[in-house]
N, C-alpha and C positions, 0 to 999 in steps of 0.2 A: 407754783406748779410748773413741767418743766415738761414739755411734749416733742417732740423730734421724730423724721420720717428719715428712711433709709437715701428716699428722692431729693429730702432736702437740703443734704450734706454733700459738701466740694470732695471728689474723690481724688487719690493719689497713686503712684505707684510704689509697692513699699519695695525696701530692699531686697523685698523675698522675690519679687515678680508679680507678685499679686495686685491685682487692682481694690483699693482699702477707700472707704468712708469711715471715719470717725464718727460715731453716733453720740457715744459718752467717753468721756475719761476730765478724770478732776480738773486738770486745766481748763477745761471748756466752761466749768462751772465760778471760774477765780473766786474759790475759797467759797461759797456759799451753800456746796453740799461737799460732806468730803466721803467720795464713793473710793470703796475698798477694789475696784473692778476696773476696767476698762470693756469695752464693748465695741467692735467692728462691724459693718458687714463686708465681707471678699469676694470677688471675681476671679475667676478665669478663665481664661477664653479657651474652645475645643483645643484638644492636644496640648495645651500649655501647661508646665510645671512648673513649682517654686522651687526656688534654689532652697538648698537644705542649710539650715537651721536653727539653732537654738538659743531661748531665753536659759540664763543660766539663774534666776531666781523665782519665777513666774510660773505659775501652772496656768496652760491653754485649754481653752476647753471648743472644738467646732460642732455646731449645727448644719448641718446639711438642709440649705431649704431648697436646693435645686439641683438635679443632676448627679454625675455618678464619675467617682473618682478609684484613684489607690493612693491611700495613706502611708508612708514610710515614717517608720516610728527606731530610731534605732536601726535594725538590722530586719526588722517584721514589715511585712506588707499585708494589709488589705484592703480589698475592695470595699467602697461605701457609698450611698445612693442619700436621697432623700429622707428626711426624718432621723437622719445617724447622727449618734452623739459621741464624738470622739475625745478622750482624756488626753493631753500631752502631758505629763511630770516635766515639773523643772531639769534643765542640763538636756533634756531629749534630743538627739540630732533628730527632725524633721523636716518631711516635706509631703505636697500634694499634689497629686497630677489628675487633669483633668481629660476620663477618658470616655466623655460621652461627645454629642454631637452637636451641642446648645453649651451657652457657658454653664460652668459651675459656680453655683452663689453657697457661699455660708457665714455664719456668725463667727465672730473670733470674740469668746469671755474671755479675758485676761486679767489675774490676781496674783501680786498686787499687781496695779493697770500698769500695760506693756510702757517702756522704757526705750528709748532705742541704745542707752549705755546699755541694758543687758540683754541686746538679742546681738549675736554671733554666729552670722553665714559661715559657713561648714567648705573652705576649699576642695573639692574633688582631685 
């Protein structure tokens, strides 16, 4: 059995800007589950946004467990709060700005689990 807390994991800062915990992904596991997924929880702090980019194999999928942002998906914006389920498609130029006044927390599913060879910050 394999239990894990969002509290109990080293957090980092990933290349998007985002502040990331690792909670699963098959490495963590060395070979004794082999999960199709990856799974995050992210941070960002008021007014803070990730740089835009894309997995170019991997469909994203966020939870919003806190706070209220705007989503850039492509060329589309919107607004998203708490309890929002957002789909990224593979290749998507994205990003997330946080536009409340507490941080914003969410989940990041990642299938198959994120890669850093296939995610590709988006020069402006």
């Amino acid at each position: 059995m394999f239990i894990t807390s969002i509290h109990d994991t080293q957090s980092f800062t990933a290349t998007d800007g985002t502040e990331i915990s690792e909670l699963l992904h098959p490495h963590l596991f060395k070979g004794s589950y082999k999960l199709p997924y990856s799974l995050a929880h992210a941070t960002l702090k008021e007014h803070q946004k990730s740089t835009p980019h894309r997995l170019k194999t991997s469909t994203e999928i966020y939870i919003i467990l806190q706070g209220k942002g705007i989503v850039t998906q492509d060329n589309e914006e919107k607004k998203v709060h708490k309890d929002d389920i957002i789909v990224i498609p593979p290749g998507t130029i994205q990003s997330i700005k946080n536009i409340g006044d507490r941080p914003l927390s969410f989940l990041c599913l990642v299938s198959p689990p994120w890669d850093k060879n296939d995610e590709e910050l988006i020069k402006s």
